[in-house]
N, C-alpha and C positions, 0 to 999 in steps of 0.2 A: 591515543587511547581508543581500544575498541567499544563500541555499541555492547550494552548490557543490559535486559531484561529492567534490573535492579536501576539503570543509569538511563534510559531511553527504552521505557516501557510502549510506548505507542510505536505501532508498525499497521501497514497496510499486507493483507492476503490479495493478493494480486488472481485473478479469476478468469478463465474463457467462459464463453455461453453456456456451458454446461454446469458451472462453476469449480472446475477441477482446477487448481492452480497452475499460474504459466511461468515458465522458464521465460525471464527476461535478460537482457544484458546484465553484467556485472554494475553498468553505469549505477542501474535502477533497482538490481536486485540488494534482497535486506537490510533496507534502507530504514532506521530507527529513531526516533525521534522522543525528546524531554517534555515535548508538552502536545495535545492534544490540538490544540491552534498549528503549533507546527505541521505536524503531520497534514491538516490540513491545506496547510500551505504549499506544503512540497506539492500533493496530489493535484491542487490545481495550476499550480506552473508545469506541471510536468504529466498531465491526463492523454492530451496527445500523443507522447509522447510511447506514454505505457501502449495506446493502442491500436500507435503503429508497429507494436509487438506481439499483440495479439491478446491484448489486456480487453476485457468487455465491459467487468465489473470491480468494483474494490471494497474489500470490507475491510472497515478500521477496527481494530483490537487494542486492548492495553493488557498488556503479558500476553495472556491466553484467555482474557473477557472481552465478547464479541458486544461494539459499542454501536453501531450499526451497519448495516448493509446487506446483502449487495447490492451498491447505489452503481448502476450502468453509467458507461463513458462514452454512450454513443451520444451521437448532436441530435 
C-alpha cells in the first residue's frame, strides 16, 4: 500500500543551510508516517544518516501544517 496524505499524514521537509530542500536517496526520500511519534522516531534513528546527505535541518509537517522546525541536525 502506497503512503497517502489521508493514510500517513506526518512527513519531514528535508532542508540544506539555506533551507531549500535536499534531494536525498530514494532509501530516505518521502518517507510518511501514521503518527507524529513515528515520524519522530524514524528522524532520530536515521539524523545522521540524512546528513551525510547533505540534510542540515528538518521540519515536521502533518499534510501541509508546519508542526515545527527548522530543528538542525548538526552535533
Amino acid at each position: 500500500m502506497t503512503a497517502t496524505p489521508s493514510s500517513d499524514p506526518w512527513w519531514w521537509r528535508l532542508e540544506d543551510a539555506d533551507g531549500a530542500e535536499v534531494e536525498v536517496s530514494a532509501e530516505y526520500a518521502g518517507q510518511r508516517f501514521p503518527s507524529q511519534g513515528d515520524a519522530e522516531s524514524w528522524v532520530g534513528e536515521f539524523w545522521r544518516d540524512l546528513a551525510d546527505q547533505g540534510v542540515a535541518a528538518v521540519t515536521l509537517l502533518e499534510v501541509d501544517r508546519q508542526v515545527y522546525g527548522p530543528m538542525s541536525l548538526e552535533t
